[in-house]
C-alpha positions as CSV (number, residue, x, y, z in Angstrom):
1,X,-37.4,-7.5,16.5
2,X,-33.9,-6.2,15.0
3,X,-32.9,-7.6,12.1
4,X,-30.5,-10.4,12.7
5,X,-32.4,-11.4,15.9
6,X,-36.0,-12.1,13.7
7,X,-33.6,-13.7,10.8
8,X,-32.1,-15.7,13.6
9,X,-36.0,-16.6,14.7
10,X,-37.1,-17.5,11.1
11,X,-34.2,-20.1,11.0
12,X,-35.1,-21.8,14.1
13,X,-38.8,-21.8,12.8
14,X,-37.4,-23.5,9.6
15,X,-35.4,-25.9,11.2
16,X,-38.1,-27.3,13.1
17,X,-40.1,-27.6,10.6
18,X,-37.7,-28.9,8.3
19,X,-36.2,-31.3,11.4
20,X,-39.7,-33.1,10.9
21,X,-40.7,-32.9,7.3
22,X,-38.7,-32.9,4.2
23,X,-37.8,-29.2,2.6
24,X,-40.2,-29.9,-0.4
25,X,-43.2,-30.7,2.0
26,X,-43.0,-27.2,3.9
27,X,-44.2,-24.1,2.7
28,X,-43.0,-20.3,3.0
29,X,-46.8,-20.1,4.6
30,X,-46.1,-22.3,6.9
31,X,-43.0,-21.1,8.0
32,X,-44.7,-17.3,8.0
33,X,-47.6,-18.6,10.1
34,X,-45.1,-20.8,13.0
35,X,-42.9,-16.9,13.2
36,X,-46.0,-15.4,13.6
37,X,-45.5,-13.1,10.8
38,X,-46.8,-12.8,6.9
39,X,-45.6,-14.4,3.9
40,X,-44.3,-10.8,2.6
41,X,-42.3,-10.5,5.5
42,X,-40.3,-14.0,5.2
43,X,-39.3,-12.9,1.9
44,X,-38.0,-9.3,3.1
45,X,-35.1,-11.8,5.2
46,X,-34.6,-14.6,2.8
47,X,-35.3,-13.9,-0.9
48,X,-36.4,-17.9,-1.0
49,X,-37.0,-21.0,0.6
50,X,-33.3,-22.2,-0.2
51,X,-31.7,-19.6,1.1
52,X,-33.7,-20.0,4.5
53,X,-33.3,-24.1,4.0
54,X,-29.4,-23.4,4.1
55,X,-29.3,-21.0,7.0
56,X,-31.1,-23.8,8.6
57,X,-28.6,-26.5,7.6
58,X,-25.8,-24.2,8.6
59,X,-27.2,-24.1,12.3
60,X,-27.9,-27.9,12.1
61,X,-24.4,-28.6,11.2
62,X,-23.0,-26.5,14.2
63,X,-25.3,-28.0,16.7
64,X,-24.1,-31.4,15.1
65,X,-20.6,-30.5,15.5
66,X,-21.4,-29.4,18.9
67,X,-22.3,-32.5,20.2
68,X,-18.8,-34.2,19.6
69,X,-17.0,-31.6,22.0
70,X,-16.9,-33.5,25.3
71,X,-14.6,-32.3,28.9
72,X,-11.7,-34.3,29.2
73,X,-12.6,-36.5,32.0
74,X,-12.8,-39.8,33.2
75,X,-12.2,-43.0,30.7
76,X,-12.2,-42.5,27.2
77,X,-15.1,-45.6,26.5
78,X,-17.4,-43.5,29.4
79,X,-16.9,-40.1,27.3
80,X,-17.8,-41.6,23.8
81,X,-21.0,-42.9,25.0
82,X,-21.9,-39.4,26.5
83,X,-20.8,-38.4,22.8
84,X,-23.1,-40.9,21.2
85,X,-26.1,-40.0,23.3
86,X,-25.7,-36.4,22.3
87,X,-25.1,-37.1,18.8
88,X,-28.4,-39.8,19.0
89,X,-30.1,-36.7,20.5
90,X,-29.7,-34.7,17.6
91,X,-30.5,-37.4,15.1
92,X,-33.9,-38.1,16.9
93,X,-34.5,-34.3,17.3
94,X,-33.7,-33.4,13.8
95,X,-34.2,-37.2,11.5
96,X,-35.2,-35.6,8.1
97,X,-32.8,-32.6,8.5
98,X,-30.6,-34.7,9.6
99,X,-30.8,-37.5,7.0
100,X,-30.6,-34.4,4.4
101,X,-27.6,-32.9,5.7
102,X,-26.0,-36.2,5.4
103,X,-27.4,-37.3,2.0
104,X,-26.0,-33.7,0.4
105,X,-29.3,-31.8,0.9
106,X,-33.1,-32.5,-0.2
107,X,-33.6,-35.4,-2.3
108,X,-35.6,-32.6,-5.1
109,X,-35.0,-29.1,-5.6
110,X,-36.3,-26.9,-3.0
111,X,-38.2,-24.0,-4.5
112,X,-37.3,-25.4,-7.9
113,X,-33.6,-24.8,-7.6
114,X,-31.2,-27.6,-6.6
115,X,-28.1,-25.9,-8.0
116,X,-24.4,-26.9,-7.9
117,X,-23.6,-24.3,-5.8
118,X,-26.3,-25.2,-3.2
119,X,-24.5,-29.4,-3.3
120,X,-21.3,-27.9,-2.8
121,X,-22.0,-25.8,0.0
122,X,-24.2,-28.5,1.7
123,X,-21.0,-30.8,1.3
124,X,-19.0,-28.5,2.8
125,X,-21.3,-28.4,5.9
126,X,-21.0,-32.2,6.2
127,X,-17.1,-32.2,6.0
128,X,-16.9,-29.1,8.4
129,X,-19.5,-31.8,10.9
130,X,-16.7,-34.4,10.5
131,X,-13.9,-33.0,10.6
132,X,-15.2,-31.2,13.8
133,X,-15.8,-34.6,15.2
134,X,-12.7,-36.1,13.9
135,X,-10.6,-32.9,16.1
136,X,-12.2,-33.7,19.1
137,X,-11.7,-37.8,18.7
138,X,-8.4,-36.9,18.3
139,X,-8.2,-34.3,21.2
140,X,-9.4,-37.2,23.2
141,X,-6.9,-39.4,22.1
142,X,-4.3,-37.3,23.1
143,X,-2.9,-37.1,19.4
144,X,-2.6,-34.1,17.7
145,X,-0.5,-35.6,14.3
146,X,-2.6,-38.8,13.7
147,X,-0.6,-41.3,11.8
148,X,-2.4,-42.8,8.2
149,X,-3.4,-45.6,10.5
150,X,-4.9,-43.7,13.4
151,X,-6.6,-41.2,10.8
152,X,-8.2,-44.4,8.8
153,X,-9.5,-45.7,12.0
154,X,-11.1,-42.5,13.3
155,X,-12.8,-41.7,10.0
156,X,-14.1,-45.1,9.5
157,X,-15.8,-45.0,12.7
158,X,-17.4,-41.5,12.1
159,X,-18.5,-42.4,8.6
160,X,-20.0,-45.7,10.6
161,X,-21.8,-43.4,13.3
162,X,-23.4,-41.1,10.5
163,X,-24.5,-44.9,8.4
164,X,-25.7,-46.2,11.8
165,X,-27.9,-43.2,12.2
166,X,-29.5,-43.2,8.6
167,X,-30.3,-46.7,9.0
168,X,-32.1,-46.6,12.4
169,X,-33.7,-43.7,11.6
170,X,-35.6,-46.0,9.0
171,X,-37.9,-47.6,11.6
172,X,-35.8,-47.4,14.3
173,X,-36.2,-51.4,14.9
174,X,-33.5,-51.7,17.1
175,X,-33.0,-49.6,20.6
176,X,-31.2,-46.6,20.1
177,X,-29.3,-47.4,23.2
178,X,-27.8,-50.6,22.4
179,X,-26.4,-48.5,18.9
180,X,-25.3,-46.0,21.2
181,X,-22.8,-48.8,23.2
182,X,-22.6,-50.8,20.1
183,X,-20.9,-47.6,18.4
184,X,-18.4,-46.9,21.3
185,X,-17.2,-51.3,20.8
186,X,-17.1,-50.6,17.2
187,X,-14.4,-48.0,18.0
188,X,-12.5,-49.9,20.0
189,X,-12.9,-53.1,17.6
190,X,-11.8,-51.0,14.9
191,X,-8.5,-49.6,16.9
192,X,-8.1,-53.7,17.7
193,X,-7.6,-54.0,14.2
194,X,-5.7,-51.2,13.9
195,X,-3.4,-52.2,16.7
196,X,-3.0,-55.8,14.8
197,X,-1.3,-54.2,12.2
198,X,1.0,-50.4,13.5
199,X,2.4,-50.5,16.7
200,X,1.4,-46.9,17.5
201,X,-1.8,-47.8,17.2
202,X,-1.1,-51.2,19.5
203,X,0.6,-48.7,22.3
204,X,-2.6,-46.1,21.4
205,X,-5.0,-49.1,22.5
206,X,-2.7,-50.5,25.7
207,X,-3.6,-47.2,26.7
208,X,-7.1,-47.2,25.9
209,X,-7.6,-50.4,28.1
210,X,-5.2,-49.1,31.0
211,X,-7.3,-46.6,31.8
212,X,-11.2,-48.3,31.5
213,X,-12.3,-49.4,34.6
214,X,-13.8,-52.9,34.9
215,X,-17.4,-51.4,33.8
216,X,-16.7,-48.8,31.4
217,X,-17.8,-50.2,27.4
218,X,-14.3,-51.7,26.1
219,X,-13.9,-53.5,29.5
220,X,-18.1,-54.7,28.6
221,X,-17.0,-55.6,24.9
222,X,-14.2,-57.7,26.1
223,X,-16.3,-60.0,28.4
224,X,-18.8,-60.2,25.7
225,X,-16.0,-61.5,23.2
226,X,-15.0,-63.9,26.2
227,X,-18.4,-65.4,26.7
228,X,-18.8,-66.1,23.0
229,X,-15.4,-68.6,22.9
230,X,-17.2,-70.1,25.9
């Protein structure tokens, strides 16, 4: 293999591994032994484990982001669900990677080292993930200036997805589809709210509901609210 192509081969390795144990838990051995290639060798392409552990969080967080982009079709309550299920995808493909990436890397140092410099640049991959997914919400929403109101609402609900994630991911005791719907109504609670108190967000939600057909989710979350006054 060329260079970048068995570098590019060791980090998929790693993130496998990683995606199913924590950092701490997997050796340089066993990452030589999954590529197929000695110990020595690892070493030649990464001078440590932390340097291959953050290649591997650096693919993670672009797959991540990936997930949010979404075609511009159809209702918008129909598209985040599609977005959910990708984004649930990930976060049962990857669970410890992905609970490290969003906790701010390992919970001890990997290969001894857990250095500023490796927190800040793990950070900086979470904030490049959201802010990823709060462009394409946005892009969605037909906004490209969000207003303080619009920007609080979309945050809030990303920063819920991410804590919804974590916490099914400890036992995963309820269905992971009835989170993924449960997200999309939290969005649209949340722009309810919103809407309660800006009027762009109020003409941002008329909107919303004009264009969801009878059995899209926020049309499902309404007669759900219905049946509960009844």
């Amino acid at each position: 293999m060329g260079v970048e192509e068995r570098r590019q081969q060791l980090i998929g390795v790693a993130l496998d591994l990683f995606s199913r144990r924590s950092p701490d838990e997997v050796s340089i051995d066993e990452i030589a032994t999954a590529a197929g290639i000695s110990r020595p060798l690892v070493y030649h392409y990464f001078p440590g484990k932390l340097s291959l552990y953050e290649a591997a969080l650096q693919r993670a967080s672009e797959d991540l982001a990936s997930r949010f982009a979404e075609p511009h079709d159809g209702p918008l309550g129909a598209r985040l669900l599609r977005v959910m299920g990708r984004f649930f995808d990930f976060v049962d493909e990857h669970g410890p990677g992905f609970s490290a990436l969003m906790r701010g890397g390992p919970a001890v140092p990997v290969d001894g080292v857990r250095s500023k410099e490796h927190v800040s640049a793990t950070h900086a991959l979470i904030d490049s993930v959201r802010q990823a997914a709060y462009d394409q919400i946005l892009s969605h929403l037909g906004v490209t200036d969000a207003s303080p109101r619009l920007e609080l609402v979309v945050r809030s609900w990303i920063s819920l997805a991410e804590s919804t994630a974590l916490i099914w991911l400890d036992g995963r005791r309820i269905p992971r589809a009835e989170l993924e719907i449960q997200l999309v109504h939290d969005f649209a609670a949340l722009a309810a709210v919103g809407a309660a108190h800006d009027e762009d967000m109020a003409e941002l939600l008329r909107k919303m509901v004009k264009e969801e057909p009878a059995d899209g989710p926020f049309a499902e979350l309404v007669g759900r609210l219905i049946a509960l006054g009844s």
